[in-house]
Each structure stands twice: as structure tokens, then as C-alpha cells.
C-alpha positions in Angstrom: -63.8 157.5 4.9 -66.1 156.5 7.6 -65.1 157.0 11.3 -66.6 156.0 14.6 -65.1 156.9 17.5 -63.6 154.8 20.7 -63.8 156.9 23.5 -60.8 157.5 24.9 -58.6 156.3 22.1 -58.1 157.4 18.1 -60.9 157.1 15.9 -61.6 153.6 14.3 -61.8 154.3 10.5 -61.9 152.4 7.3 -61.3 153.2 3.6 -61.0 151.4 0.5 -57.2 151.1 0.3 -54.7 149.1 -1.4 -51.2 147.1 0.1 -49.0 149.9 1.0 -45.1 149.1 0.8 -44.1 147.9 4.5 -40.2 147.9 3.6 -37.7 149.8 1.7 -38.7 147.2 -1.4 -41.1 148.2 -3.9 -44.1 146.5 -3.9 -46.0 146.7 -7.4 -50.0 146.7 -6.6 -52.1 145.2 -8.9 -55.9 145.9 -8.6 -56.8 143.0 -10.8 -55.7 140.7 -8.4 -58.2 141.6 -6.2 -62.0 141.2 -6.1 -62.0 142.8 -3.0 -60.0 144.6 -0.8 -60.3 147.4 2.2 -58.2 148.8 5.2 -59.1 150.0 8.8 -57.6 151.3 11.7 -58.5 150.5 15.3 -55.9 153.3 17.7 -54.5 151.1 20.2 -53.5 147.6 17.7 -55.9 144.6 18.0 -53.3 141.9 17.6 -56.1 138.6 17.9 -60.1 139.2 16.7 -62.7 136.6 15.4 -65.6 136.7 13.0 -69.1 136.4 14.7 -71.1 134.7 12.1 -74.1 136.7 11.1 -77.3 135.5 11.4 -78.9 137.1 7.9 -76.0 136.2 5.2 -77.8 135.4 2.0 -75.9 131.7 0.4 -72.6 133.1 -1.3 -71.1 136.1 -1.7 -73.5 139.2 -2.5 -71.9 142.7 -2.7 -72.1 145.1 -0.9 -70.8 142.6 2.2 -71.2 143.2 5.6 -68.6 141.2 8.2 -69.3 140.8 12.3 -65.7 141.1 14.2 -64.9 140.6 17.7 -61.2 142.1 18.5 -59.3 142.6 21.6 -56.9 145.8 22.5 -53.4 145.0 23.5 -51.1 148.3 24.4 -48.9 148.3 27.2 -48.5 151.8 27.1 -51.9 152.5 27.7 -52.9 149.7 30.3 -55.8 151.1 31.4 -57.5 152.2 27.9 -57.6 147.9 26.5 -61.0 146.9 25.3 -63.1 144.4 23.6 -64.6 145.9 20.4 -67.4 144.3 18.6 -67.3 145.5 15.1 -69.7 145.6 11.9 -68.0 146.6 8.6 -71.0 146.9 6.2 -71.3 148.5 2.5 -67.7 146.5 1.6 -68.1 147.1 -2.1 -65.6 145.3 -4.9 -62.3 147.1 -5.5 -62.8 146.5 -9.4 -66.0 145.8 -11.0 -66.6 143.0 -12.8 -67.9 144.0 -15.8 -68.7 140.0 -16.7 -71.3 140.1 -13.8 -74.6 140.4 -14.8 -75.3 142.8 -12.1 -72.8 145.3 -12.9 -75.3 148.0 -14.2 -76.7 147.5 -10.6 -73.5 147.5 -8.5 -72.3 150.8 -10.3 -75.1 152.7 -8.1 -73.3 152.0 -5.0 -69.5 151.3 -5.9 -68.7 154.9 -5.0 -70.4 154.7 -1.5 -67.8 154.5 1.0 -67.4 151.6 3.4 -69.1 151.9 7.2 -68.1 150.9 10.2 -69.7 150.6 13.4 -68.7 149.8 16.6 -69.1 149.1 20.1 -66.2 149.5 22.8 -66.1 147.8 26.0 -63.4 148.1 28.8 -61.3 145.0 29.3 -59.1 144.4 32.2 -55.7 143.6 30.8 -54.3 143.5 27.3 -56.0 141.0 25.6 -53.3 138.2 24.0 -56.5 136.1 22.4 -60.2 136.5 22.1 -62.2 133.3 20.7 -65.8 133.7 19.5 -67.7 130.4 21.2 -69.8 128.1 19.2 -73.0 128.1 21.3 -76.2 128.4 18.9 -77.8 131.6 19.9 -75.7 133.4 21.7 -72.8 135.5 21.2 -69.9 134.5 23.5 -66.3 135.8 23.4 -63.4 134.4 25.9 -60.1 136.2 25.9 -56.7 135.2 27.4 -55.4 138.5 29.5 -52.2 139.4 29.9 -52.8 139.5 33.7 -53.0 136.1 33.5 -57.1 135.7 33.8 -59.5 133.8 31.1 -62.9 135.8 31.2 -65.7 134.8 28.9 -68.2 137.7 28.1 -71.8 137.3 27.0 -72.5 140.1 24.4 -76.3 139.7 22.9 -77.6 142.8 23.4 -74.4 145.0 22.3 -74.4 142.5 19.1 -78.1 143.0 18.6 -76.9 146.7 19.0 -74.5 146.7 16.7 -76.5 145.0 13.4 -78.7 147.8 13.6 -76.0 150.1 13.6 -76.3 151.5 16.6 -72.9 152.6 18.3 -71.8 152.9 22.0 -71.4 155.9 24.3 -69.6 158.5 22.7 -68.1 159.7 26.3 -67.1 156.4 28.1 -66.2 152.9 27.2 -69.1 150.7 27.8 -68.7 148.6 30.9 -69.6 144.7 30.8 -68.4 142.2 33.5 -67.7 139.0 32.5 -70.0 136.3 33.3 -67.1 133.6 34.6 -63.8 134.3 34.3 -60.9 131.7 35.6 -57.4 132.9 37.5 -56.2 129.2 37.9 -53.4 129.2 35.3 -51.5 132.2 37.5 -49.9 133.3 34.8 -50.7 134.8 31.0 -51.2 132.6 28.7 -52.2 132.8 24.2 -53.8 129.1 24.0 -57.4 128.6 23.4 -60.0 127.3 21.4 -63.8 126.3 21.9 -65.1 123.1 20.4 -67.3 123.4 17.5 -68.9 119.7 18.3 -69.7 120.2 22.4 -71.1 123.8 22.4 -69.7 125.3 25.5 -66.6 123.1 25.7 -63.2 125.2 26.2 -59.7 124.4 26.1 -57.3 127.0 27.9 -53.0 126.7 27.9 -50.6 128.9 29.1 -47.1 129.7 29.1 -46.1 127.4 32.2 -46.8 124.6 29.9 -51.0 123.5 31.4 -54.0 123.1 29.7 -57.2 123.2 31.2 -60.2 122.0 30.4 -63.7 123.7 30.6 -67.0 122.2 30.7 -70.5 124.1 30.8 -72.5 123.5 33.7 -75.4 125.3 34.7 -75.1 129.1 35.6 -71.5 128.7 34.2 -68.7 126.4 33.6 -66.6 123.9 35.6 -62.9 123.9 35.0 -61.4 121.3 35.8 -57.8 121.9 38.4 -55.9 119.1 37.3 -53.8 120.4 34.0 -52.9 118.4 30.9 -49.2 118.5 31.4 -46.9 116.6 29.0 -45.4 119.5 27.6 -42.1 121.1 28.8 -42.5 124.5 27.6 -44.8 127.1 27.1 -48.2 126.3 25.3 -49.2 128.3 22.3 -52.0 126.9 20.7 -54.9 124.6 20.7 -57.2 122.8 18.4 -60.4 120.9 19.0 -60.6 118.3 16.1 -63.4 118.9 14.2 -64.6 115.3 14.1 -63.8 113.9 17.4 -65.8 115.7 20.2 -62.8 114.6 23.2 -60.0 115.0 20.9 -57.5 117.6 20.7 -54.3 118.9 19.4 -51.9 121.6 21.2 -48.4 122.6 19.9 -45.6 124.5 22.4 -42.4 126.3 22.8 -40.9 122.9 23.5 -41.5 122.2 19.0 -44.1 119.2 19.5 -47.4 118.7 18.2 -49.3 116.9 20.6 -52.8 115.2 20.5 -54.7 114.4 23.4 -58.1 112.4 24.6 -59.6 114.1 27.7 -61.4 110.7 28.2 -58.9 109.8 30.0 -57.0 111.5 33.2 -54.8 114.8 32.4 -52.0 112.7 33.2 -52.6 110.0 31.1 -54.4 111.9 28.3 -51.6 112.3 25.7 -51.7 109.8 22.9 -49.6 110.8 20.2 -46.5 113.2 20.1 -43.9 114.6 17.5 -41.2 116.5 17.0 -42.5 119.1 14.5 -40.2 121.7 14.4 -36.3 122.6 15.8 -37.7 125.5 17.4 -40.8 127.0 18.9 -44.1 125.7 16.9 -46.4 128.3 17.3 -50.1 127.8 15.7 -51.8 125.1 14.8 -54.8 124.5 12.3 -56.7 121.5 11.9 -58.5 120.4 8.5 -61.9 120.1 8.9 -62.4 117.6 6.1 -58.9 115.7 5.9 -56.9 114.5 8.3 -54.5 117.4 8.5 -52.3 119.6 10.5 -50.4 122.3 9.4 -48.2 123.8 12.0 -45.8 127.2 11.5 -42.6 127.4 13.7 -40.1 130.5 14.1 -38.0 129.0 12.0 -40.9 130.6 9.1 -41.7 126.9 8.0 -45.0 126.2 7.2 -45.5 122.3 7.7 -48.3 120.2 7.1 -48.8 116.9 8.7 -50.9 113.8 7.6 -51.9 112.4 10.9 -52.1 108.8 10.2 -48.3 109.3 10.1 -47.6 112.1 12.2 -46.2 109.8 14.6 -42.9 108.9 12.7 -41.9 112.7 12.6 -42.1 112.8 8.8 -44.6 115.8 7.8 -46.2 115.3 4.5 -45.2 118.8 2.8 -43.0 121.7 3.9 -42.6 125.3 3.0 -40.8 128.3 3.6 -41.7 131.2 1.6 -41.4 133.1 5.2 -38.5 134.4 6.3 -40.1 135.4 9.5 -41.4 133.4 12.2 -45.2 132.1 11.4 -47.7 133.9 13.5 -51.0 132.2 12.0 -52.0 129.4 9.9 -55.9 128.4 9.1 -57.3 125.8 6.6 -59.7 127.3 4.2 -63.1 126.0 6.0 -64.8 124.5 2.4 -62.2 124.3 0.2 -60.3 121.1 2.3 -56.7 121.6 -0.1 -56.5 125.3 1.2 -55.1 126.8 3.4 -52.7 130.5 4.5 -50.9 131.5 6.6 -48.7 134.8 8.0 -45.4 136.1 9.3 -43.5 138.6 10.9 -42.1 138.7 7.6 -45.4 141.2 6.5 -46.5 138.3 4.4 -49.9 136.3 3.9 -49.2 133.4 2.3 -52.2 131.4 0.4 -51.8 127.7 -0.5 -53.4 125.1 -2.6 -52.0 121.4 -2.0 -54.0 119.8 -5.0 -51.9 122.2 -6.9 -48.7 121.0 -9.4 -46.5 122.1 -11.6 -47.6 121.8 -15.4 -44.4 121.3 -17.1 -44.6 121.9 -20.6 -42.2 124.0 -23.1 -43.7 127.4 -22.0 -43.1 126.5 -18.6 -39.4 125.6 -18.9 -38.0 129.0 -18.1 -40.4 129.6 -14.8 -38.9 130.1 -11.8 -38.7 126.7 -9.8 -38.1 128.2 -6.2 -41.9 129.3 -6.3 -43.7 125.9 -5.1 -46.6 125.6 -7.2 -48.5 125.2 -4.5 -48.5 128.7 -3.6 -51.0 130.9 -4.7 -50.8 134.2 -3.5 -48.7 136.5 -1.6 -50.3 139.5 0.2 -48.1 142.3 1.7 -48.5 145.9 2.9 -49.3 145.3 6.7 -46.5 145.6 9.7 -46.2 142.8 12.2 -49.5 141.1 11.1 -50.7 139.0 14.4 -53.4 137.0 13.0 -55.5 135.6 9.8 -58.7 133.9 9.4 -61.4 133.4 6.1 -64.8 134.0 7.3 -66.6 130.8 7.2 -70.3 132.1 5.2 -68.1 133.9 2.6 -65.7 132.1 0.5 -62.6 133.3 0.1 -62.6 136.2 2.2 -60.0 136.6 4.6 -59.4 139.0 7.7 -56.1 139.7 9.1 -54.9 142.0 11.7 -51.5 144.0 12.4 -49.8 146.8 14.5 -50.8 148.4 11.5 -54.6 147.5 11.3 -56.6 145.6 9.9 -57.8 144.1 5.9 -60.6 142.4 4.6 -59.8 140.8 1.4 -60.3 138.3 -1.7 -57.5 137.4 -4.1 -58.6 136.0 -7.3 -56.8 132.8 -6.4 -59.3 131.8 -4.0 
């Protein structure tokens, strides 16, 4: 096990690990369903993070991995003692070898070395309900929604350039970095944001008295603008730039719409499209960056995914609910454009193919039918997991993050 302390706080550590039974049911854990899979710990829970892309990946997956995270502290016991942590998790080896890999000889040499982890620990002001990773080329930006009710957006080059070669922070203190703009305007805490991936620099902020606002960079900063996008009634919890249209956007809110928005014209007149999505609060969002999807997850544990040439009859195009927990997190699988998971506070990660039916044939008869074919894999062994995502330069490997820590993993199903 590798360790690196956070001043202040219990040691961040990491092991290779496998799901450990989060209930009184027993979970059977089968290694061969796994080409990859390891655990950390963080002290105080991260409950949102990001991957920061790294700037070296080699095309595919080449083992040992390393994996750039950006995560934000949230305890309300320990107010004072909430931080930003930039993480690198390097020397992530397979949790089986594959003995059909050519390079297996070669991967044997290092498949006892333990996984690293380095990281760097700076004080935040608040518990941190989000923190985005921006799109700018070049830079390594990270925004976060505080539960003081502040959006702050930190530039963190050098502690990034720090932390690929592995060299930690201040053993005695956390490190100290002001933020280079931060925004009070929403007066009061909010979970909604998202930077577009089209207008580097463009933000989109929503809270829980039911505004968005809009940032645009300027220069020395960013201009936001005062007059809110307000059409919904209750409290917003997500937001998603589309990923083809540079002034479109999608929020969902407490009030159970979906709502998609042009910010070419005025707040108040901005809203083109709503629907009813779900009886209760909808959640999260995720946008398909190839198809024209949504899939939205509501408390009522339903994952639904909605074809937006026809969202606006209230009709969603699939529906699932394997979850018996209200759904925290949803993304779309960033290649692969049928994919997609998402999580609950069920414990579960849910993994889904839409291309996917049932083969019925004679050996299939006796299968049990209440599994939708469409569902690939079911990942437990965490405790009120907060938030998923894959990381975008290595297919099929996804991140998530609970009370309980964190995993990095690959199923065989993706």
C-alpha cells in the first residue's frame, strides 16, 4: 500500500482491492470480471472530482496506467480542514493477467509493484458540492460550487506540473492558492455546473433558488452575466453544454423537467424546449456526444433516456430501473455513443449498452427476463457513491467516488 499524507487529515492511500460487501447481502467477487480494478481512500470523503487529461497518454490503453484527478473535500464536521486535492494515481497494474497478451512475460516484472499515489492538498473555503475541470487548451482550470454559496475557479499549472513529476505538497500545512475569480451572485449554495467543451472558457453555473448564470471569459477573467436563466420553479441540479451546439444547453431541477436553452437569446426568453421527465426530483443529466441523447436519473432510481427530436411530447425513448435508490450520476461512455452508466444510493454502478437485445433462442428460454438485456454490468462494494465518470483517453475505465472512497476500474463488458 502506498500512502501520502494530507496534512491535517488521514492519510490518502491506495491498494489493489476488490468490491467489498456494502450490506448484509453477500456479494460474490469475481476477479475475471475485471481487467482492472483498485481502491483508495481520501480521510475527509470527496463526494465530486474530475479527470485532468494527461498530456503524455500513449493511443489506448498501456499497463501500468497512470490517471490525473481533481477532487473536492466535503465534511461538515471538520469545516475548516475542506480542500481541493489534485491527484496522480500511477503504476495501476491489471487485477488478472492476461495470459493471451503478448506482453504478459513483460507485465509479470511489475504486476507485484504496488500502486502509487501522489498528491497535492490545497485549502478550500467551504465544502466543495462540485468541482469541474475546464476545457481551456493548456491550462489546468478547476471551478467548484461551495457550500457557502461561492463559485471560485482556481488556476493550478504549476501544482499540476508538480504533481506528474511526483512531487507532493508540504508535509506540515495545506498548500494555500487563491482563486483567480470567484462569483457570490447566486447567494446561496448551489451543485449545477458545467464548462463547454466547444467555447473554451465558457461556464454555466445553477443553484438551488432555481438560476442559472452564464459565464463568459474576458480578459484578466470572466464576465458573468446578472440576469439569471429562470424558467425553473425549483432547485437546479445539473447542467449540460451540448456537445455540438456551442449556445445550447440542457439543465434538469428539483421541479422533474428537462429543460434546453439557447443563450442567444435573453435569459428570459432563452428556454426552447421543456418536459416532464420524471414525477419527482431529476437529478443529473448526460448528453451523448455523438447521438442526440439525454439520459436523465430521478429519485425515483429511474434511469431514462430521451431522444431529443421527441423529447418534447414527454415520451422518453427507453427506461430502467435496476436502482432502487435515487440516481446520483449518469455519463455516456465518450466513444462508444450506445453506452453509457450510471449510480445510486442504492451502492450500485450500473453499465448499459442500448444497441444491446435479447437473443432468444432455446438456451435462452429459461433466463431470467427482469434483467433488460441492455444491462451490462453491476458494480457494488462502495457506500453512498456521489459520482461516476470513464476517463476520456482510456476506454473503458471508469472512476467513481463514495463516503467510502474511491475505485478506478474496467469490467470486461466495456
Amino acid at each position: 500500500m502506498a500512502e501520502a499524507n494530507i496534512p491535517q487529515t488521514p492519510p490518502v492511500a491506495m491498494e489493489q482491492s476488490k468490491p467489498e460487501n456494502s450490506s448484509d447481502e453477500e456479494l460474490a467477487y469475481d476477479s475475471s470480471a475485471y481487467e482492472l480494478y483498485h481502491a483508495m481512500q481520501t480521510g475527509i470523503p470527496c463526494l465530486t472530482f474530475d479527470v485532468i487529461p494527461n498530456p503524455s497518454i500513449p493511443a489506448g490503453i498501456e499497463y501500468p496506467l497512470t490517471v490525473y484527478l481533481a477532487a473536492g473535500t466535503t465534511s461538515s464536521t471538520l469545516p475548516t480542514l475542506n480542500s481541493i486535492i489534485i491527484m496522480k494515481l500511477h503504476n495501476l497494474v491489471r487485477t488478472q493477467e492476461n495470459e493471451n497478451d503478448s506482453d504478459s512475460s513483460q507485465e509479470s516484472e511489475y504486476y507485484d509493484d504496488k500502486p502509487e499515489l501522489d498528491n497535492i492538498n490545497i485549502a478550500h473555503n467551504g465544502g466543495v458540492n462540485r468541482l469541474r475541470y475546464s476545457h481551456i487548451p493548456s491550462k489546468c482550470i478547476v471551478s467548484t460550487w461551495s457550500d457557502l454559496g461561492v463559485v471560485s475557479i482556481y488556476e493550478f499549472d504549476k501544482h499540476f506540473a508538480a504533481i506528474q513529476a511526483s512531487v507532493s505538497g508540504p508535509t506540515d500545512e495545506r498548500i494555500k492558492c487563491e482563486p483567480i475569480f470567484s462569483f457570490a451572485g447566486h447567494q446561496c449554495e448551489g451543485f449545477a455546473m458545467d464548462w463547454s467543451r466547444n467555447v473554451p472558457g465558457r461556464l454555466l453555473t445553477g443553484d438551488c433558488n432555481k438560476n442559472i448564470h452564464l459565464w463568459q471569459p474576458i480578459e484578466g477573467g470572466w464576465h458573468v452575466d446578472q440576469r439569471p436563466y429562470t424558467a425553473h420553479i425549483k432547485s437546479v441540479e445539473d447542467l449540460q453544454w451540448s456537445p455540438n451546439e456551442d449556445t445550447v444547453f440542457a439543465s434538469c431541477s428539483c421541479d422533474g423537467t428537462i429543460r434546453v436553452w439557447d443563450i442567444r437569446a435573453a435569459p428570459h426568453k432563452a428556454c426552447m424546449l421543456t418536459t416532464q421527465a420524471h414525477d419527482v426530483d431529476v437529478n443529473v443529466i448526460t448528453w451523448n456526444r455523438i447521438q442526440p441523447f439525454i439520459v436523465s436519473g430521478g429519485d425515483d432510481g429511474m434511469l431514462k433516456v430521451w431522444d431529443l427530436r421527441k423529447i418534447s411530447d414527454g415520451t422518453c425513448a427507453a427506461l430502467f430501473k435496476q436502482h432502487s435508490g435515487p440516481i446520483t450520476s449518469v455519463e455516456w461512455h465518450p466513444s462508444d455513443s450506445p453506452v453509457f452508466a450510471g449510480s445510486g444510493e442504492d451502492n450500485q454502478i450500473t453499465q448499459w449498452d442500448l444497441s444491446a437485445e435479447r437473443d432468444v433462442t432455446d438456451s435462452t428460454m429459461d433466463e431470467d427476463t427482469s434483467i433488460p438485456p441492455q444491462l451490462l454490468f453491476v458494480h457494488k462494494g462502495q457506500k453512498q457513491i456521489k459520482e461516476i465518470h470513464w476517463h476520456s483517453q482510456l476506454p473503458g475505465i471508469m472512476i467513481s467516488t463514495a463516503e467510502s472512497g474511491f475505485n478506478i476500474f474496467k469490467t470486461i463488458s466495456v
